[in-house]
C-alpha positions in Angstrom: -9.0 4.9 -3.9 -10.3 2.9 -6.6 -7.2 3.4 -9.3 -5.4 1.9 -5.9 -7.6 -0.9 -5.0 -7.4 -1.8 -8.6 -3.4 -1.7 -8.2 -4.2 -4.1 -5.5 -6.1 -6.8 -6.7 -3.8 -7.0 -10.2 -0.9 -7.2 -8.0 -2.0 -9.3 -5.8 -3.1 -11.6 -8.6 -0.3 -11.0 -10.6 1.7 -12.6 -7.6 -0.4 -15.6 -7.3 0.2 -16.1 -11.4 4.1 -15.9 -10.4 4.0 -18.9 -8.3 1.9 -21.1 -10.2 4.6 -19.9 -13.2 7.3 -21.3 -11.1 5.7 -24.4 -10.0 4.6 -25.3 -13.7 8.6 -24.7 -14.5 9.8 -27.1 -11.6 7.0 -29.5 -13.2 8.1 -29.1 -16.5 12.3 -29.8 -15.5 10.5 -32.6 -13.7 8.4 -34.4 -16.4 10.3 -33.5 -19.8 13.6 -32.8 -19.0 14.0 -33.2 -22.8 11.7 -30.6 -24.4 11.8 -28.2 -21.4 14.1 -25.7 -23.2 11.5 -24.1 -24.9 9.1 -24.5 -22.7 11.0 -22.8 -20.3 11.9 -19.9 -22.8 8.3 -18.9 -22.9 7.3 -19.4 -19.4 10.6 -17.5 -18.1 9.5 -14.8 -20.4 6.2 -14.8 -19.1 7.7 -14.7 -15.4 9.8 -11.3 -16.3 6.3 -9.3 -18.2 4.5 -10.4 -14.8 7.0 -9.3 -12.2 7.5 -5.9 -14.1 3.7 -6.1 -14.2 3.3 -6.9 -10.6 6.1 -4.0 -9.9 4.2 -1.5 -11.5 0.6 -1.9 -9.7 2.4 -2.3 -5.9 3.6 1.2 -7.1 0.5 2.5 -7.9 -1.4 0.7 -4.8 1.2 2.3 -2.5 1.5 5.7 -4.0 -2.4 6.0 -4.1 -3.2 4.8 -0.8 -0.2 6.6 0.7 -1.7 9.7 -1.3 -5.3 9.2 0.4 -3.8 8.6 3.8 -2.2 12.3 3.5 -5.1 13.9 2.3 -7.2 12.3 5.5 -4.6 13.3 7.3 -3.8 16.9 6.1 -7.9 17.1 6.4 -8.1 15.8 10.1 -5.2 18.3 10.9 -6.4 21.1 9.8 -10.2 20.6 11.7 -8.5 19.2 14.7 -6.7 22.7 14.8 -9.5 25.0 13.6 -11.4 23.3 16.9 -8.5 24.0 19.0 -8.0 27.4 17.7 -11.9 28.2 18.7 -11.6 26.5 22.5 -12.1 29.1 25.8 -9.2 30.5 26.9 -10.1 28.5 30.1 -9.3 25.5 28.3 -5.6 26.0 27.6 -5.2 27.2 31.5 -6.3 23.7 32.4 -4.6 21.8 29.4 -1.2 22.5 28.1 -0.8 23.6 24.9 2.0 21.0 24.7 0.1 18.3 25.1 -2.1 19.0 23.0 -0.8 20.0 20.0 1.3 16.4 20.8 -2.2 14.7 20.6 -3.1 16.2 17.6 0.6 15.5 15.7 1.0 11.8 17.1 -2.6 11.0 17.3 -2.8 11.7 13.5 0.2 10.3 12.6 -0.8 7.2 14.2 -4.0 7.5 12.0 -1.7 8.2 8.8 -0.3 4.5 9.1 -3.0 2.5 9.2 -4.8 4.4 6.4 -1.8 4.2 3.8 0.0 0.4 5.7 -3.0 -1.4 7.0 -5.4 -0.7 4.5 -3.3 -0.9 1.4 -2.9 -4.8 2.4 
């Protein structure tokens, strides 16, 4: 989680650099149409390096995160089940097994998405 929180705050940053890029550029065609060839040179090469930069860490925040919300997942699964597996027999003549092995997919998939969506944002 920390590789991916690190993703996150770069590319968060990274995106907040790309609009102050851009707005210095409209400035800059603005001000001094007249020199603004070079300036622009630099500061459009400086607006590719931090989009490919800014590409690279949303990779890396969403494959981490989306690799932490598995693993909580896969975890939660498999104890969820071990715990079903150890219930009364009493308990699955008043429960359906249907409806509860429906619990334990949705209820964990439901928990998947907001570990790897919500918190990755």
């Amino acid at each position: 989680l920390f590789v991916a929180s690190i993703g996150l705050v770069v590319s968060s940053s990274a995106n907040l650099i790309i609009i102050g890029v851009a707005g210095r550029m409209v400035d800059v065609l603005v001000r001094r149409p007249e020199d603004a060839k070079d300036i622009l040179w630099n500061d459009l090469v400086f607006l590719c390096i931090t989009f490919v930069v800014a590409s690279f860490m949303t990779f890396v925040r969403a494959y981490y995160f989306t690799l932490a919300g598995e693993r909580v997942v896969a975890r939660l699964r498999a104890r969820l089940f071990s715990h079903i597996i150890e219930q009364e027999i009493g308990f699955f003549d008043e429960n359906r097994t249907g409806d509860i092995l429906s619990r334990l997919s949705d209820d964990c998939t439901v928990l998947q998405g907001t570990v790897t969506t919500n918190v990755s944002m």
